[in-house]
BAMARDREN-145946 format. One line per 4 residues: their letters; for each residue z, x, y of C-alpha. Coordinates in Angstrom, 2 decimals. Example, Ala and Ser with C-alpha at 12.3 -4.5 7.8 and 13.67 -1.06 7.14 Angstrom:
BEGIN
AS	7.80:12.30:-4.50; 7.14:13.67:-1.06
This chain:
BEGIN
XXXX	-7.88:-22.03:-11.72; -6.09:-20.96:-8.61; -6.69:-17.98:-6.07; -5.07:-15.71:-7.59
XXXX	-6.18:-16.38:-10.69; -9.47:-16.21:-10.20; -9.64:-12.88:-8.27; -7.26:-11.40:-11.42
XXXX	-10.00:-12.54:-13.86; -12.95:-11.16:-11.41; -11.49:-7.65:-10.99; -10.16:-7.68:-14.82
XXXX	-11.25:-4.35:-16.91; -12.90:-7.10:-18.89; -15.33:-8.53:-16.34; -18.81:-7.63:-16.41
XXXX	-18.47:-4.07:-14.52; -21.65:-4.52:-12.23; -20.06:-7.69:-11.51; -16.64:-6.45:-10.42
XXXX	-18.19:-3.55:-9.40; -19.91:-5.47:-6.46; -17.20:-8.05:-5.84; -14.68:-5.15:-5.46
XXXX	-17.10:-3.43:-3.19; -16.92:-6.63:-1.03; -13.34:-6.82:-1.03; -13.42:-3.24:0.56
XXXX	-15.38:-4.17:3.57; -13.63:-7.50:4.12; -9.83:-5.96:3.80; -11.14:-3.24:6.10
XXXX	-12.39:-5.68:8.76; -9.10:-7.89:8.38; -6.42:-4.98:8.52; -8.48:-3.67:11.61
XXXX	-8.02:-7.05:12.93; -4.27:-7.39:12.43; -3.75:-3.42:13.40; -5.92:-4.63:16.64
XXXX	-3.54:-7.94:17.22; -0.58:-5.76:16.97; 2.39:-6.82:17.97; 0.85:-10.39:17.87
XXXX	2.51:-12.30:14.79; -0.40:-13.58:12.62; -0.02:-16.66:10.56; -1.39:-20.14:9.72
XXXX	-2.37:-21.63:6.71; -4.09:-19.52:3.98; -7.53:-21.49:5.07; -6.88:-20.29:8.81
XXXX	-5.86:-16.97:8.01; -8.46:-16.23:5.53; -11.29:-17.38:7.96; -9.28:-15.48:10.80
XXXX	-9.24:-12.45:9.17; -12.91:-12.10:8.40; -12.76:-13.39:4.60; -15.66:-15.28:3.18
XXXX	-13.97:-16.16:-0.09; -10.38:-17.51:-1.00; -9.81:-15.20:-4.39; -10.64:-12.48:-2.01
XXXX	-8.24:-13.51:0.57; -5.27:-14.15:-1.90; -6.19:-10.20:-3.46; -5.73:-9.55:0.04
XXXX	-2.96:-10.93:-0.26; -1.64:-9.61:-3.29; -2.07:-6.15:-1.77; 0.01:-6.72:1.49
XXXX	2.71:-8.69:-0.06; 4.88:-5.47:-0.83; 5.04:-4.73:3.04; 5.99:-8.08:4.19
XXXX	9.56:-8.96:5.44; 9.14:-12.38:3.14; 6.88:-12.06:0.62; 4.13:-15.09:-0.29
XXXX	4.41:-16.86:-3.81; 0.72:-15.79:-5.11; 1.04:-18.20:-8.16; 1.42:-21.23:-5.83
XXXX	-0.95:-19.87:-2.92; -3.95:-22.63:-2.27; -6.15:-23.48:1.23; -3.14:-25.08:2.82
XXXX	0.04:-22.76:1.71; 1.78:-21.52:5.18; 1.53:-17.42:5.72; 3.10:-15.49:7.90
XXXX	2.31:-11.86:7.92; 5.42:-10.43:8.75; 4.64:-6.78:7.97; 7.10:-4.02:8.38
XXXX	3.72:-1.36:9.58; 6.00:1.72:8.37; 5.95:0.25:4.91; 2.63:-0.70:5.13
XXXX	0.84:2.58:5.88; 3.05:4.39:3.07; 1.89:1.61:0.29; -1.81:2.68:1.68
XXXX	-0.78:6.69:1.37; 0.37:5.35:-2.56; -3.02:3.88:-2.93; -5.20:6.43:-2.02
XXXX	-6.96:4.03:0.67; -7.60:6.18:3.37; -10.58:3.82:4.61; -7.48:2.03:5.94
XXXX	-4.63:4.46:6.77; -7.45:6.51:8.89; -8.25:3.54:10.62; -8.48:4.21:14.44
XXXX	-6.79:0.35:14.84; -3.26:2.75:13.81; -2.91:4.32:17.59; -1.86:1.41:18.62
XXXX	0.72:0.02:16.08; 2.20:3.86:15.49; 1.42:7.24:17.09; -0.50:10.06:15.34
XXXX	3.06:12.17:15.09; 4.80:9.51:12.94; 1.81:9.01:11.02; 1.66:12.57:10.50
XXXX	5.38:12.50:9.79; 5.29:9.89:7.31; 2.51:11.62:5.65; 4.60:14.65:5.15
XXXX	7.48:12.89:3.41; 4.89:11.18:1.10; 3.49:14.26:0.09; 7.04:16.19:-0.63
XXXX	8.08:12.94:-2.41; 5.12:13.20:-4.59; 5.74:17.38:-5.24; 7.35:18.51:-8.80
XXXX	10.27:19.68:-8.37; 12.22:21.45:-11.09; 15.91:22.00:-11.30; 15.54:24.58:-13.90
XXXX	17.54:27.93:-12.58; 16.25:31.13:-13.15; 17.39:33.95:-14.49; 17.80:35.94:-11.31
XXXX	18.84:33.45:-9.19; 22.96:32.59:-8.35; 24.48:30.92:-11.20; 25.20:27.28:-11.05
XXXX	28.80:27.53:-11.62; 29.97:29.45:-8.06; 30.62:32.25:-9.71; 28.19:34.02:-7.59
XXXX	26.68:36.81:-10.14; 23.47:36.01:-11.23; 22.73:33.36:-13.66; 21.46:36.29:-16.75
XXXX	24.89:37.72:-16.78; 26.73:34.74:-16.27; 26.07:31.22:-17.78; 22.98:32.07:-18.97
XX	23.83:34.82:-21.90; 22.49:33.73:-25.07
């Protein structure tokens, strides 16, 4: 069974849930302690083998490295082939930080986007920024007009006595 495999059948809905539970709570900790060390290395370029960068990174087990991964691989300029990923597989972590800390907004993880380890890869206004345009990109909007407002076809009356008689 490879890696990836192996930490998709150990986080499944179908594992045992204490189980997953606790190796899920371990993959928390570890991911915290490795994206603290890359935010920390930063603008260092980090990459080796999986093996290297797994024990570099603080991870004590290989499924939990390539769910590590599996997470990051949406903010990397090249991203990694998880279905081939073993021990020796070169990785380079190539990780556009912009995209990075708006995948962790989408995710909900702010035990990493609050990490103090941001100040020095971006500056508490763009973070701030970028945090804005998540939210309003996330907000309803609704392009239904209403019956006082101008009508939609330049007449300029309102919408109730123009378009929108019934």
């Amino acid at each position: 069974m490879s890696h990836i495999e192996e930490w998709r059948s150990r986080t499944d809905e179908n594992a045992d849930p204490a189980e997953r539970e606790a190796y899920i709570k371990k993959y928390y900790a570890e991911e915290k302690e490795a994206y603290d060390r890359i935010l920390s290395a930063y603008p260092e370029k980090i990459e080796g083998t999986a093996a290297e960068l797994s024990a570099r990174l603080g991870f004590t087990e290989s499924p939990i490295f390539a769910g590590f991964v599996e997470g990051v691989n949406p903010s990397l300029a090249a991203g990694v082939d998880l279905d081939a990923l073993d021990d020796a597989t070169p990785i380079r972590l190539d990780i556009d930080f912009d995209t990075l800390y708006w995948n962790m907004l989408e995710a909900k993880a702010t035990w990493l986007s609050q990490l103090p380890s941001w100040d020095g890869v971006m500056d508490a206004g763009k973070r701030e920024e970028t945090v804005r345009r998540f939210r309003a990109s996330k907000m309803a909007v609704s392009a239904k007009v209403g019956r006082n407002d101008p009508c939609p076809c330049g007449s300029g009356r309102k919408y109730k006595v123009c378009c929108g008689k019934s």
